[in-house]
C-alpha positions in Angstrom: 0.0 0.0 0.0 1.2 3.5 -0.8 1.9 5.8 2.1 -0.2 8.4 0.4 -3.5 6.2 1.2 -2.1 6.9 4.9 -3.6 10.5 6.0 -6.6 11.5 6.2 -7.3 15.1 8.1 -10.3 17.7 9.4 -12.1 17.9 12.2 -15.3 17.2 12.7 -18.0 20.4 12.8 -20.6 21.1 14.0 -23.1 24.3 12.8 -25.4 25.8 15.2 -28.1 28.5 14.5 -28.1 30.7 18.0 -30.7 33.7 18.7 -29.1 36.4 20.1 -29.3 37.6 23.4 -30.9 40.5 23.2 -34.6 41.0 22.0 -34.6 40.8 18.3 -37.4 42.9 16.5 -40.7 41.3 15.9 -39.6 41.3 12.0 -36.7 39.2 12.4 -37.9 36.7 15.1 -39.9 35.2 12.6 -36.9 34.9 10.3 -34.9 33.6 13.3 -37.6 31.0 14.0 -37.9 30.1 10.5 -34.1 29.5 10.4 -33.9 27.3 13.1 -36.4 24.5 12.0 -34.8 21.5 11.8 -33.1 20.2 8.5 -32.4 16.3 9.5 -33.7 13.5 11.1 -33.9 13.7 15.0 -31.4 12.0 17.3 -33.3 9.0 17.9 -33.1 8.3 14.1 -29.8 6.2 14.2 -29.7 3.5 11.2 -26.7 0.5 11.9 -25.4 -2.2 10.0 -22.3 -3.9 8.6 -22.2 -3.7 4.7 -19.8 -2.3 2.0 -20.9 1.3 1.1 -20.5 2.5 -2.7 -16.7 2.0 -3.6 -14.3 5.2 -3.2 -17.0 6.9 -0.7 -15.6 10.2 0.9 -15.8 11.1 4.3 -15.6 14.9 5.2 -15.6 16.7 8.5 -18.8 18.8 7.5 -22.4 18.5 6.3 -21.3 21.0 3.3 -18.1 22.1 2.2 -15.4 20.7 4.5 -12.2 18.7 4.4 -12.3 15.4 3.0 -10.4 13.2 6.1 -11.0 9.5 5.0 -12.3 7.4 1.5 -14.5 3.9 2.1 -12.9 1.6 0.2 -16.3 -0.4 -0.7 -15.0 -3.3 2.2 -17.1 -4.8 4.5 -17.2 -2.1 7.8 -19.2 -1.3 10.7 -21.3 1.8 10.2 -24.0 3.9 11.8 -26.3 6.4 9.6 -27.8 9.4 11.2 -28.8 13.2 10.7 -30.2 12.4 7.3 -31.0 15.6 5.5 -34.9 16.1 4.5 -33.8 16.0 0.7 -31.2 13.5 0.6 -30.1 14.2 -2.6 -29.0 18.2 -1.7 -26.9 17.4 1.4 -24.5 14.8 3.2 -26.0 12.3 6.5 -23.7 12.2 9.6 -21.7 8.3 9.3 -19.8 7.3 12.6 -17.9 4.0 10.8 -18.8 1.9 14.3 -21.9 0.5 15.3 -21.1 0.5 18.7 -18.2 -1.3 19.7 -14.9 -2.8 18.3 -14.1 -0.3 15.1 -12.0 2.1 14.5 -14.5 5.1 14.6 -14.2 7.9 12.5 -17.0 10.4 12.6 -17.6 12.4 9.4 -20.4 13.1 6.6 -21.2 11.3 3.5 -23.6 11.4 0.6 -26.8 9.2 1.7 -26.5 7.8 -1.6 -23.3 6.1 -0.9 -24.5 4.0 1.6 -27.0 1.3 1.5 -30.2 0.8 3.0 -32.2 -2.2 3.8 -35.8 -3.0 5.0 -36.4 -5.1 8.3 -39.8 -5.7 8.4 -42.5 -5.2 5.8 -43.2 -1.2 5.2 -47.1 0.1 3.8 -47.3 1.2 0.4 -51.2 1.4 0.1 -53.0 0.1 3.8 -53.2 -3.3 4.3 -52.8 -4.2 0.7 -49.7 -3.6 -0.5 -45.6 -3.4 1.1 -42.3 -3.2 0.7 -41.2 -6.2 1.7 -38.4 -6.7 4.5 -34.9 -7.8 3.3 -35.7 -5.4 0.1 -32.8 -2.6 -0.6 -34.7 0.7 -1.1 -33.4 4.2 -2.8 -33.9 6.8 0.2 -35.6 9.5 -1.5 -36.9 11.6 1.6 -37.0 12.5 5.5 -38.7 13.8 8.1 -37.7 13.9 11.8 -38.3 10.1 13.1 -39.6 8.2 9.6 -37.9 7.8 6.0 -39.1 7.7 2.7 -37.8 5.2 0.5 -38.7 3.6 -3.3 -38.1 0.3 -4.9 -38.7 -0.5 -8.4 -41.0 -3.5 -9.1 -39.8 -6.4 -10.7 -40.7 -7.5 -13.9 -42.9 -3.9 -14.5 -42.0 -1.4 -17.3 -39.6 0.7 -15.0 -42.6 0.9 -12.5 -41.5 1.9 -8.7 -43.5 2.7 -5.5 -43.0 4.6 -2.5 -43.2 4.2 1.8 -42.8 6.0 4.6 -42.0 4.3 7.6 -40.2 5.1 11.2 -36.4 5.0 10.9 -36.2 1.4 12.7 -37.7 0.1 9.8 -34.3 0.3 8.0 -30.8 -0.8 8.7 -27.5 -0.8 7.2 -27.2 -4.8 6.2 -29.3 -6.9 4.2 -31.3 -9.3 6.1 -32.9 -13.1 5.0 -35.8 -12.5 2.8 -39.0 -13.9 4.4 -40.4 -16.5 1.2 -44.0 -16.6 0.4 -45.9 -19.6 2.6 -48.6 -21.2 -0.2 -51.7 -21.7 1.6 -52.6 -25.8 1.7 -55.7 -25.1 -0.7 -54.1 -22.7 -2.5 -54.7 -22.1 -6.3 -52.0 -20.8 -8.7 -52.9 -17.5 -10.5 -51.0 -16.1 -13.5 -51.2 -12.4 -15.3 -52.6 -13.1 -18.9 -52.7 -9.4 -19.6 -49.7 -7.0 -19.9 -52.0 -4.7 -17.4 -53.8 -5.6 -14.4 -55.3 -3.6 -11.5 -55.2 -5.0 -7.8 -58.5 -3.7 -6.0 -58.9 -3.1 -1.9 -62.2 -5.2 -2.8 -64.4 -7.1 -5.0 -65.5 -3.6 -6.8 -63.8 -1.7 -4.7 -61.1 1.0 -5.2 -57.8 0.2 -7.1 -54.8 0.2 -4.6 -52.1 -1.2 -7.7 -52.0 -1.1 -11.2 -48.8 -3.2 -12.8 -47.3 -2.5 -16.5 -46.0 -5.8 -17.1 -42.7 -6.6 -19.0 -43.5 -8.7 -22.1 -43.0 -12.0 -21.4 -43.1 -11.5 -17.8 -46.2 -12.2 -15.9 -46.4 -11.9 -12.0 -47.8 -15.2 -10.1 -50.2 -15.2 -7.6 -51.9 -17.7 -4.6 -55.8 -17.5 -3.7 -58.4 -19.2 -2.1 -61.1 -17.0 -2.8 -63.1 -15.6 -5.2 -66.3 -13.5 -4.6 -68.1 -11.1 -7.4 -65.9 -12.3 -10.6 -62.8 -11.4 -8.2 -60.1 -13.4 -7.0 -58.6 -12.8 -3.9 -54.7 -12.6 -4.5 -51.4 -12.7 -2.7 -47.7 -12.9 -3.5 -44.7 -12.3 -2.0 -41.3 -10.8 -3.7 -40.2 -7.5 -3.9 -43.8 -6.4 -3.1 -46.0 -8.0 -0.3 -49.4 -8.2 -2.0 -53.2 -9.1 -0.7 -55.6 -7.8 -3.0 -58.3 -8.5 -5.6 -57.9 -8.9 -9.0 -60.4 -9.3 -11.9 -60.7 -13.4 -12.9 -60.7 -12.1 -15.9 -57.4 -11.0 -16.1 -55.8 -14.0 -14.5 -55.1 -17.2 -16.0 -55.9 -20.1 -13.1 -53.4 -22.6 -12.8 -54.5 -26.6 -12.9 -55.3 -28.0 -9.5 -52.1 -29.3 -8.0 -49.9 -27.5 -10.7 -47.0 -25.3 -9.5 -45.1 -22.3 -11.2 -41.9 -20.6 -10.5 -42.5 -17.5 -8.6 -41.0 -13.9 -9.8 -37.6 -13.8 -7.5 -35.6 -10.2 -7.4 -32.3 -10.3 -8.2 -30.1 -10.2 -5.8 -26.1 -9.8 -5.6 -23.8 -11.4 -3.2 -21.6 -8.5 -2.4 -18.2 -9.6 -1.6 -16.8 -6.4 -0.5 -13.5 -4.8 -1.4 -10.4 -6.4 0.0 -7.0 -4.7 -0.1 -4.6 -6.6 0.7 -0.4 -5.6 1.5 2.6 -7.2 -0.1 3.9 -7.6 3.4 1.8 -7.0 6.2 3.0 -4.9 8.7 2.3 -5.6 13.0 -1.2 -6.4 13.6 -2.4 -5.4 17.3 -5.3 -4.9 19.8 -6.9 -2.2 21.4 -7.3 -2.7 25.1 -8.4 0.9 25.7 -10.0 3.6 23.2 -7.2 6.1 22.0 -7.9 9.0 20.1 -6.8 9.4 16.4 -5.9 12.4 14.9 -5.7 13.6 11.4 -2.1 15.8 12.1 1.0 14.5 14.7 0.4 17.4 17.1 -1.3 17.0 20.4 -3.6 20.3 20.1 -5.3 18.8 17.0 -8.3 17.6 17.6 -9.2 13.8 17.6 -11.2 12.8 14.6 -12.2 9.4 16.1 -10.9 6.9 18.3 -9.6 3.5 18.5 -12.6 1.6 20.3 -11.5 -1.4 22.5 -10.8 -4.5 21.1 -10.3 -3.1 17.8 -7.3 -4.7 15.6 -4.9 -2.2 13.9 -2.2 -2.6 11.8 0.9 -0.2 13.4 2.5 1.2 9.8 5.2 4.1 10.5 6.5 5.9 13.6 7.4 9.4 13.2 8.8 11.8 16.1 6.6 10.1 18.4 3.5 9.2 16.2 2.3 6.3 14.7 0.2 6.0 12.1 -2.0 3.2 11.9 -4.9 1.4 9.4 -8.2 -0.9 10.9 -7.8 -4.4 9.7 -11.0 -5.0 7.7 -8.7 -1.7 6.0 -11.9 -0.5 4.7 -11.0 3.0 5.6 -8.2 5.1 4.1 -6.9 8.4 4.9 -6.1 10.8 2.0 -3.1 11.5 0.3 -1.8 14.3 2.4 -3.0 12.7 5.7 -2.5 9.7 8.6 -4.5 8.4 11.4 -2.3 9.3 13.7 -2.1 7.7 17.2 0.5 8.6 20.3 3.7 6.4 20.3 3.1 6.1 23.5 -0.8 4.6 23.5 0.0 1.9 20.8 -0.9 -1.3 22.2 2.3 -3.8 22.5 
């Protein structure tokens, strides 16, 4: 590894709004009021997991502007997600690479894009008719203070997506085990015949789905009812669905026959692994110690060491040492170092 992937600096900041003391006129305490709604998700909104984020993500010690002070390599790490900004796509999401314990912890901001997000339980897209199924990796799209609003697309639809809102424990920062669909005992196969079809809340009732259908694709369903020239339908992929659909539109499977179910692709993400010619000392935490972007003691730590973390010790200079977490999914940049006291490094 070069010794330029072996810095990283900045310090984290924070930006706060404050009145002044003294009693502002009536025509700027609306302004000031105005100023000081919040932007981000609350505290409480704090979103863990251990995945790769998006290769070559930059970490920078502010929600705008900013140093950068350390690139994700795209390797499996530790991470925790909060202060997500109300329009994702205009701002950076705090990112402490920890979720908890045992991890070199940096603390910086990141593009919510960057980082993945996962479902862990089913999430409403139209009552009790339609969901985002858990497992499912979702585009974050919005925010509020304690929910998220995400979008998948639907598989095997002409480019077709849908939207939820859920509470921000509804999402982590891994993929979980997808949940498959249990086919009722008396359950009768139901395929799309039509490139179109429109679920319903009811036999007659209001329609709560409409897919576009890929050609060649068709979307399977399992029912044991029908009522009114309706069937009552269910699947489980992508989408959790219980609904009614016309008979019409469906084409009944023979009794006892079974069909492949629509399966999303998935990908089994490896994560990127760098690797050194020759490996240099590999050692333990047994206390945190506090990194620091520059050797100087007045700097101001960017993260810490967190117990029983493993480090590997690279060089010493004029009593610092500058050190990279195993998994070495976190780099510093060229001009930088996570620099730790000669002194604190664990024999």
């Amino acid at each position: 590894m070069k010794r330029g992937f072996l810095a990283w600096g900045g310090a984290l900041v924070g930006l706060w709004l404050l009145a002044g003391a003294g009693g502002a006129p009536a025509a700027h305490a609306d302004e000031a009021a105005a100023a000081a709604e919040p932007t981000v998700t609350a505290p409480t909104c704090s979103i863990k997991g251990t995945y790769p984020p998006s290769k070559n993500t930059k970490l920078f010690d502010a929600s705008s502007g900013g140093n950068l002070i350390a690139t994700l390599t795209g390797a499996y790490i530790p991470m925790t997600l909060s202060e997500i900004p109300f329009d994702p796509a205009a701002g950076r999401a705090r990112l402490a690479t920890s979720a908890g314990s045992g991890a070199m912890r940096l603390e910086g901001y990141v593009a919510p894009a960057d980082i993945s997000l996962f479902t862990t339980r089913d999430i409403s897209v139209y009552g009790g008719h339609v969901w985002i199924a858990s497992a499912q990796k979702v585009k974050l799209v919005k925010a509020s203070l304690n929910s998220l609003t995400v979008e998948i697309p639907i598989g095997g639809t002409l480019n077709q997506s849908v939207r939820a809102t859920a509470p921000c424990d509804a999402f982590v920062l891994a993929k979980g085990t997808v949940s498959p669909f249990e086919v009722p005992g008396n359950g009768r196969g139901y395929m799309t015949k039509k490139q179109k079809i429109e679920l319903f809340d009811k036999p007659n009732g209001d329609v709560v789905l409409s897919l576009d259908m890929m050609e060649g694709a068709g979307q399977l369903f399992w029912s044991t009812e029908m009522k009114l020239g309706f069937v009552h339908v269910m699947s489980r992929s992508d989408l959790t669905i219980d609904a009614w659909a016309r008979l019409r539109d469906l084409d009944p499977l023979k009794k006892g026959e079974m069909q492949d179910q629509y399966i999303p692709p998935t990908t089994q993400i490896a994560g990127a692994q760098l690797t050194f010619d020759k490996p240099p000392p590999l050692v333990r935490a047994s206390k945190e110690i506090p990194i620091r972007a520059k050797r100087d003691d007045k700097a101001k730590p960017i993260g810490v060491i967190e117990a029983d973390t493993e480090i590997y010790v690279l060089e010493t200079v004029a009593g610092w040492t500058n050190v990279l977490p195993k998994h070495l999914g976190i780099v510093p940049p060229d001009d930088g170092g996570f620099w730790i006291p000669s002194s604190e490094v664990p024999k």
